[in-house]
N, C-alpha and C positions, 0 to 999 in steps of 0.2 A: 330066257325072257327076250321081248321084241320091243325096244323103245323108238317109239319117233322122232327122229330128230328136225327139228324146220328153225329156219332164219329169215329175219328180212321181209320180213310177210308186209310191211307199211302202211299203205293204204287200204289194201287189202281188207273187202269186209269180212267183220266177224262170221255172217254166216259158211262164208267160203271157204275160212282154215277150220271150221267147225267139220263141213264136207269134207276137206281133206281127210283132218285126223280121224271119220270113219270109214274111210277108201278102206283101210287096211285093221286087220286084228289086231294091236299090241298092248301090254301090259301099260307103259307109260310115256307121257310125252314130253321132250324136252325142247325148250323154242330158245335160241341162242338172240333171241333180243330184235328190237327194231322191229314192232309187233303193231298192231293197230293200238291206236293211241288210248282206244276205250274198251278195248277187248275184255272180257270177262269172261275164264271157262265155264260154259255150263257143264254140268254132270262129269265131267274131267275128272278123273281121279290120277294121282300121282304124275302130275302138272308140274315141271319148275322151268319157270323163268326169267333170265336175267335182263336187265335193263340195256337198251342197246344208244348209240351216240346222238338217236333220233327218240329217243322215251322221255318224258320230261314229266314223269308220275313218280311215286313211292316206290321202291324197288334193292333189291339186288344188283350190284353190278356184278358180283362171278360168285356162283354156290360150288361146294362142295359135297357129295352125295355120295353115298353108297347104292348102289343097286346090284342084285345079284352076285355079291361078296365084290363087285369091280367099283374103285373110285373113279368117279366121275366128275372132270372141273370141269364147269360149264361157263364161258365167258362168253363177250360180242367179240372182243377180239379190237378195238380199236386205241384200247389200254393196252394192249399187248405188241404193238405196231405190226398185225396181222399181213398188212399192205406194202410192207417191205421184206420183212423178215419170221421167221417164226420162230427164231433163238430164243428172244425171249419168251416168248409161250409154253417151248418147250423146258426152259430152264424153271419156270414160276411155276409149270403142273409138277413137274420133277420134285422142288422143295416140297411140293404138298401131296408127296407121293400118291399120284393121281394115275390111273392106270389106261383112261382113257379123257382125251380130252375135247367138248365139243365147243365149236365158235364158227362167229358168221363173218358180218362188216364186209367180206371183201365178193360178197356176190357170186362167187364161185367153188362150185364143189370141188372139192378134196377129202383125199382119203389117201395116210401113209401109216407107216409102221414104224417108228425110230426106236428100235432099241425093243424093250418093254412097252412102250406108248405108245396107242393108235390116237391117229387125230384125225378127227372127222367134219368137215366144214360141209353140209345140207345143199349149199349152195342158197340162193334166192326165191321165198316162195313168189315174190311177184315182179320183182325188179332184176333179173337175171344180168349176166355180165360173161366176157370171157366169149370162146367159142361155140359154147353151149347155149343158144338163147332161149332159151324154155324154164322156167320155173321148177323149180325139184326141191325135193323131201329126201330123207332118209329115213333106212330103219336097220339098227342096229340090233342083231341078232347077239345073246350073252357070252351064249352056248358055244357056239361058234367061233366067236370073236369075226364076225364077218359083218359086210354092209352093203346094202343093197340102195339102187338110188330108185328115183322115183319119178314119172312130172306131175306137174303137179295140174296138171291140166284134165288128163284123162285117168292119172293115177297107174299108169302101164309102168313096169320097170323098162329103166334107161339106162344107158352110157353115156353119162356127161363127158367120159376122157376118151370118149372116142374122136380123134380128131379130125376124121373124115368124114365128119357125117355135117349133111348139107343144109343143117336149121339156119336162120339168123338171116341179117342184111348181107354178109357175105356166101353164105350160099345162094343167097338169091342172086350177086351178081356172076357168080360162078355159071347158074344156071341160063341164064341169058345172054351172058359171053361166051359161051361153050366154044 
């Protein structure tokens, strides 16, 4: 199975993470919070999303889910102090023997392997952060256990952890101080 994963999407209109989520084929979508404040999925199926530090509606703050025999904890990540550390993240998916774990809050993708536990942060669909300044998605392959990033601009697959690569205000000053 192929899930979506996106965070951080904020002001971002609804039509436009609608756009996203049909750039690509997948089974389900998972949005790690901090989502448009009135968003409502249309035609969506197999949609979970949790409330993120910027949601101020009815909500989930972290689900727990099965899909494709893999658990999956889904949090913002801002209860978990995502922005310092990820012990605890790791240690709260762990007690809830969670096999993968997805979350945003910190604007930048990631993707690791600790142990049994992949953890997968989308990075930002509109507020990007970090070296990579472009907006990105994921899509989590099951089968695999692999991940693939995304922008979320053109929907083209990216390297957010590419570190040489010349997006942002500091490529731009690189390119003109050359």
């Amino acid at each position: 199975m192929k899930i979506m994963i996106m965070s951080d999407s904020h002001f971002m209109e609804q039509s436009k993470i609608e756009k996203i989520m049909k750039s690509h084929s997948v089974d389900c979508y998972i949005h790690c919070g901090d989502i448009h404040y009135n968003f409502q999925p249309s035609n969506a199926r197999n949609f979970y999303i949790v409330l993120g530090n910027n949601d101020y509606y009815p909500g989930h703050q972290e689900l727990l889910v099965t899909i494709d025999n893999l658990v999956f904890f889904i949090v913002h990540g801002n209860r978990h102090d995502v922005n310092y550390t990820l012990d605890y993240l790791i240690e709260t998916a762990r007690n809830k023997h969670a096999d993968v774990v997805c979350f945003g809050h910190t604007h930048i993708a990631y993707f690791d392997e600790v142990d049994d536990l992949t953890l997968i942060n989308p990075g930002s669909l509109a507020l990007p952060r970090g070296h990579y300044r472009k907006g990105t998605f994921a899509i989590f392959d099951t089968t695999e256990r692999s991940c693939r990033y995304y922008n979320a601009d053109d929907f083209q697959e990216c390297n957010p952890f590419d570190h040489t690569n010349k997006s942002g205000f500091m490529g731009y000053l690189k390119s003109v101080f050359k």
